[in-house]
C-alpha positions in Angstrom: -19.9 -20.2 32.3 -20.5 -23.9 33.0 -18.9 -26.8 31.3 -21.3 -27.1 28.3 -21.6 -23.9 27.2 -17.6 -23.4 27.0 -17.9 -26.9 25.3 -20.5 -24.9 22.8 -18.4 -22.3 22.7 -15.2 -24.7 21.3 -17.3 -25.8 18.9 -18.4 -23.2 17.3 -14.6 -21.9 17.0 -13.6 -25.2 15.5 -16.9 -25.2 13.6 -15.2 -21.6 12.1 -11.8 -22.8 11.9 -12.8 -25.4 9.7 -14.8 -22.8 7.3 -11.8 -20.7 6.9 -9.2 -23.2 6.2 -11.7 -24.4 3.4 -12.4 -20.8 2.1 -8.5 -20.6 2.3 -8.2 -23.6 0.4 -10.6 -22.9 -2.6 -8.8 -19.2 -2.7 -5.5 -20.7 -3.1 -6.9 -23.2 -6.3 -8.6 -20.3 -7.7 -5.2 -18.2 -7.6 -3.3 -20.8 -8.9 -5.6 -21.1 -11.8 -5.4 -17.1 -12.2 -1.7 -16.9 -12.0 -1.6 -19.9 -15.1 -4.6 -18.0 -17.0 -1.6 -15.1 -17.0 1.2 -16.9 -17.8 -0.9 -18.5 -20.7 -1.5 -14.8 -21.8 1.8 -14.2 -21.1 3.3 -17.0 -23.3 0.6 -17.0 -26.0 1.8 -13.5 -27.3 -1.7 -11.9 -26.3 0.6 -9.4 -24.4 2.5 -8.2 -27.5 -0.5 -8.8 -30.3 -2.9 -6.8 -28.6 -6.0 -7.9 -26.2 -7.0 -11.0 -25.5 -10.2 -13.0 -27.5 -13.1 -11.8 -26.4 -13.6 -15.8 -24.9 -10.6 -15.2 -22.7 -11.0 -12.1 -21.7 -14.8 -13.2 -20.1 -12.3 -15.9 -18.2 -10.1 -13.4 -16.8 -12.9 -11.6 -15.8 -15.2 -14.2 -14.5 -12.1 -15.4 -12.5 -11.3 -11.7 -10.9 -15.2 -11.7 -9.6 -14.4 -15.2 -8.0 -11.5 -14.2 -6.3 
């Protein structure tokens, strides 16, 4: 290989790095988020009353599909 295709080559690995560390970024927030949207279940009684709202429960789900 000659010096500027391994330099390509770098690139594109750093070019990935960089993509996964901000997909792994954006998962973390979102399972933050889904671990409060829990604990807000959790705390609100929703686990003893019953289901969830109809509202919340499109929230939960919406954030499952994300994640």
């Amino acid at each position: 290989m000659t010096e500027s295709s391994l330099d390509l080559q770098e690139s594109g690995w750093e070019e990935l790095r960089r993509e996964a560390r901000k997909i792994e970024g954006d998962l973390d927030v979102k399972l933050s988020s889904y671990a409060k949207l829990g604990a807000r279940f959790t705390q609100g009684g929703y686990v003893d009353a019953g289901s969830p709202t109809v509202g919340s429960g499109r929230s939960w789900k919406s954030m499952e599909m994300e994640i």
